[in-house]
N, C-alpha and C positions, 0 to 999 in steps of 0.2 A: 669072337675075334676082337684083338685090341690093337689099338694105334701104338704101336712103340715109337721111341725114337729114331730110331732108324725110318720105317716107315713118312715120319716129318720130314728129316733129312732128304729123302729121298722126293716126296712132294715138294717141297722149297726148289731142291737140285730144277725139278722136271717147269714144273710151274714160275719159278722166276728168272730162270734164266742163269742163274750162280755155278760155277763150277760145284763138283760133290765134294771139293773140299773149303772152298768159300760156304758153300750151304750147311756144311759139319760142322764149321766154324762160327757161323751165324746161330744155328740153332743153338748150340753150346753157351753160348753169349746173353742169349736171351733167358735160358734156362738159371745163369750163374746171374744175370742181376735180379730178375726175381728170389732166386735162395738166399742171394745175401742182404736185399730188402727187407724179406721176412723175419732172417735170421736177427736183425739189428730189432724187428717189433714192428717195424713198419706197414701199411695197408698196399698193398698193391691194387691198384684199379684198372683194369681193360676197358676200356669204353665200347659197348656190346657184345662184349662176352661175359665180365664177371670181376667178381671184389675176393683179394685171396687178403687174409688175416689169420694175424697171432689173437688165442683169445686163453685167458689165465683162467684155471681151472682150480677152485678151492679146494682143499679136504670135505669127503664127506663118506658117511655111511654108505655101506650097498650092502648086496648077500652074494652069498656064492651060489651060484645057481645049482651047483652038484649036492652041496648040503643044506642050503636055507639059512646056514651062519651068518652073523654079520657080522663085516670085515670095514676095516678101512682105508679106502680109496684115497691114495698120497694127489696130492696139488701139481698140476701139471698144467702145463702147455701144451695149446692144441691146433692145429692148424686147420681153419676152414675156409671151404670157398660157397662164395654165394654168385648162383649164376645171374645176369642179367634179366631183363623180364624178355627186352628182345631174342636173345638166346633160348630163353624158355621158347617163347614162342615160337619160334625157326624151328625146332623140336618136335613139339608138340602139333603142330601143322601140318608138318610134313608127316608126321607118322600117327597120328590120331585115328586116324579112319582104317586102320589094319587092328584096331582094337573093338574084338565084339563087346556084345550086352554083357557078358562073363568077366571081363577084362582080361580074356587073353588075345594074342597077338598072332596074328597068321603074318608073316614072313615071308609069305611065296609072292605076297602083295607087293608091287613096287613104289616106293615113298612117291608123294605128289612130286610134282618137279617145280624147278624154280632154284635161283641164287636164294641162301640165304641171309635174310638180311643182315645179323650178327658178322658173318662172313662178309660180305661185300662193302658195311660202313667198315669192317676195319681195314681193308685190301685198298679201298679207295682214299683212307685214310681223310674221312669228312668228319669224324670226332679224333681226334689223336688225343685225348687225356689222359695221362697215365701217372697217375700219383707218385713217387719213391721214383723217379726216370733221371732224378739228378743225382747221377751216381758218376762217380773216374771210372 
């Protein structure tokens, strides 16, 4: 299963109280100064959730994997995100223990419970730091 937008929208809508189209319009808003952050080069930073970045990409050799040739890989730009350690954590806590000696995951197991923290410093808004937020 994956969290679409709609999905947010619709959690915003229920969860803060916004009309569905104050909350469509929110969410949109926040999606569109993050794109155009990035899009300028800029670091976007979440304070306990994550760092999203532009990172430039030289030319370099690779192979094709279907024939073993080697090809040349053009220079690009690439967009990463690097989660927080909090956010790791929240994660990894809550769902750690649905994970055997195997490393596979039983599912039927229900996550530990608890707010996570990633979620609740940014809800409660006790770090608001947000790099590239001076934007028109």
């Amino acid at each position: 299963m994956s969290l679409t937008k709609a999905d947010i929208v619709e959690r915003v809508y229920k969860e803060a109280g916004f009309s569905k189209k104050e909350a469509s319009d929110l969410v949109d808003l926040v999606f569109k100064i993050i794109k155009d952050t990035l899009a300028r080069g800029e670091k976007v930073k979440i304070s306990g959730f994550g760092n999203f970045s532009i990172r430039d990409k030289a030319t370099r050799v690779g192979r094709n994997p279907q024939t073993g040739d080697a090809m040349e890989i053009s220079a690009r730009r690439v967009l990463t995100f690097k989660p927080s350690q909090v956010l790791k954590e929240d994660v990894t806590n809550r769902y750690s223990h649905r994970i055997d000696d195997k490393g596979v995951e039983d599912k039927s197991v229900a996550p530990k419970d608890g707010i996570p923290r990633a979620l609740s410093s940014f809800m409660n808004n006790t770090d608001d730091s947000i790099e590239g937020d001076d934007l028109d």
